[in-house]
N, C-alpha and C positions, 0 to 999 in steps of 0.2 A: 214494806221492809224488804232490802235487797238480801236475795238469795246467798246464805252463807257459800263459802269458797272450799270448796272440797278436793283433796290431793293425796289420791294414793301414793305411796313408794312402796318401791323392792328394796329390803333388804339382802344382798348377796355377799355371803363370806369364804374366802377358800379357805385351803388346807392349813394355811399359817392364823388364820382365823382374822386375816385381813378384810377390808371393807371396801368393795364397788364404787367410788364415786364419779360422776359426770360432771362436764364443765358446764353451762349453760352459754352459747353464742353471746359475743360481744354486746352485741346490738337487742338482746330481749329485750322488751318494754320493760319487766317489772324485777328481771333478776341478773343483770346483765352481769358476765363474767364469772359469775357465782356455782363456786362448787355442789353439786346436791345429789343426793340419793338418788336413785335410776325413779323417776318420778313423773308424773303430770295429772292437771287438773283433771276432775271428773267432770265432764258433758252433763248437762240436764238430763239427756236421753241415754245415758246410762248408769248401772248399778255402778253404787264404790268397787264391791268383788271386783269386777273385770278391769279398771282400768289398767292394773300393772301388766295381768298378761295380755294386754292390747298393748301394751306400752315396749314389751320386750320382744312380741310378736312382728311388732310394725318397724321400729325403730333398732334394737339388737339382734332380729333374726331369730328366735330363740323359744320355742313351745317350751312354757314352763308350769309347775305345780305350785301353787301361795298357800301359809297358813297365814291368818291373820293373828297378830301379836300385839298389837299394841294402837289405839287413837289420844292424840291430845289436842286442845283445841288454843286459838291462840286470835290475835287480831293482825290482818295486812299490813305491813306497818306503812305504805303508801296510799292507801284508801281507809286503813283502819277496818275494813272490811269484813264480818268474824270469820274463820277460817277453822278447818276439820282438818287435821290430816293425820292418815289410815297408813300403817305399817304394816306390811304382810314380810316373811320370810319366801324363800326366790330356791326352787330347785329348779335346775334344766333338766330337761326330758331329751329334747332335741333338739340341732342346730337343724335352721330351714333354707331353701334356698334363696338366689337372689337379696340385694342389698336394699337398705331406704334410700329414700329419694332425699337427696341433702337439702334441699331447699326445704322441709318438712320435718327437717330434723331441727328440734332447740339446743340441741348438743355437740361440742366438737370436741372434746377430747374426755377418754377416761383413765385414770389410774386408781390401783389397790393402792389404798392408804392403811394405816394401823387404827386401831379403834379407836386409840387417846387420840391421835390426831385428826382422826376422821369426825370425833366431837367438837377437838376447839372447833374445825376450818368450814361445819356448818350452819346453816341457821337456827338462830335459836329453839323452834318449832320440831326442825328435824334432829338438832344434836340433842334434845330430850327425849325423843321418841326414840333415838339408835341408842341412847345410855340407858334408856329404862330395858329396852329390849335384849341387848347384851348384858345387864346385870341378871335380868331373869335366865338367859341362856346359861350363863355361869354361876350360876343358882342349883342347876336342874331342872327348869323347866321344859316342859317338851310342850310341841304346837301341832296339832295336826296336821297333815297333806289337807289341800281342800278343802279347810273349815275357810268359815267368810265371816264378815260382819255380823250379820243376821243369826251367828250361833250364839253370840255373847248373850242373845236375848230370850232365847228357845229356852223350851220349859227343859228342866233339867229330867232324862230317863234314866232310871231304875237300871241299873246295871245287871248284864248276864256275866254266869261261869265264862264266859267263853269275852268278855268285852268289860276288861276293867273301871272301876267308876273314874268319874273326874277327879282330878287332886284337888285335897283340899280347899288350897287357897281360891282355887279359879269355881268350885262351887259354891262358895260364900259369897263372892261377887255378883252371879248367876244370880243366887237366892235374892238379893238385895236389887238386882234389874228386874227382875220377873216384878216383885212384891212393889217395886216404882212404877214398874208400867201398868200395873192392875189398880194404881192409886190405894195400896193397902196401908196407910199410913202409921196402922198402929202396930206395926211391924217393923219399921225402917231403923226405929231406931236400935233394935237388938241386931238388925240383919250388920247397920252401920258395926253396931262395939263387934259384930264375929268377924265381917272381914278385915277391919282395925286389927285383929288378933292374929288376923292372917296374914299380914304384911302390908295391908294395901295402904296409900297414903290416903289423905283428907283430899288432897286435889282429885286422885284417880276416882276414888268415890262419888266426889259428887258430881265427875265427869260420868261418868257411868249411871246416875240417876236421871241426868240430863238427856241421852240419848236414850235411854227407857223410854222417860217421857215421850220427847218426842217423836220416836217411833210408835208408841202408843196413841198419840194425836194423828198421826201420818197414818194410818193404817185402817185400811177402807173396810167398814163393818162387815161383816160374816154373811 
């Protein structure tokens, strides 16, 4: 079975609470012309985390901080291929010197778009990930600096005076990955109706049972 296709993006918003998009060159193999989130595949030989600040480091110039906000999963639609792709939120720390090498770059031109626009004009994959993302931002939800993939699945700790607990909704989710990837079955269904209560959809759940799992199968014995 070929290796699922895995693609971080940077979400970047400014002051008007507009949205970063790239062009992708003429001539890419698989996306050619096409508008998309500050984005690219992950490497076999590297974690999801890293690739966006590989991608903003190499390609924008730009030392940055990611929370991770949001994965959906979808199929290639020229290979069919199944495909992951990881939403992190984009702060600059610093601009760095020196520029990319254009020949190395998939990108040639970017503009702030508006967020409704920024949904129709991109792929279907990414304008669910940027509408679920921005509905949660203008919700209230907050996202850590720093957090990565690998926290959605971490056992949930006991909160101090001094480090408020998770909200809600994101620790019923948590409850519901942990108790999937431990194979607790006879649990899934009460953890399914609390996160249901907490907003979460039918699709995000049983995306989120999935990479349990599979991080649970991936994960080299103790």
């Amino acid at each position: 079975m070929a290796q699922s296709l895995i693609i971080g993006y940077g979400i970047v918003l400014d002051d008007a609470g507009r949205v970063l998009l790239l062009r992708r060159r003429p001539h890419d193999p698989l996306w050619p012309g096409q508008w998309w989130l500050p984005g690219d595949v992950t490497p076999l030989s590297e974690e999801p985390d890293d690739t966006v600040p590989r991608l903003f480091q190499q390609l924008l110039r730009q030392q940055v901080r990611v929370a991770y906000a949001h994965t959906v999963t979808a199929n290639e639609p020229s290979s069919g291929r199944h495909s992951v792709h990881n939403g992190y939120l984009v702060t600059a720390q610093e601009a760095l010197n020196g520029a990319p090498d254009d020949e190395s770059n998939p990108f040639d031109d970017s503009q702030w778009w508006t967020a409704a626009e920024a949904v129709a004009a991109l792929p279907d994959p990414q304008a669910e990930l940027l509408a679920t993302i921005l509905e949660r931002l203008n919700s209230g939800w907050t996202f850590e600096d720093d957090s990565g993939l690998d926290d959605l699945f971490a056992e949930p700790k006991a909160p101090t005076p001094a480090q408020p607990s998770l909200a809600a909704n994101v620790e019923a989710l948590l409850r519901l990955a942990v108790n999937a990837a431990a194979n607790q079955e006879a649990n899934l269904d009460t953890d399914l109706q609390a996160a249901r209560d907490h907003g979460w959809s039918w699709s995000e759940l049983q995306q989120a049972i999935e990479l349990a799992r599979q991080a649970s199968i991936s994960r080299p014995p103790a």
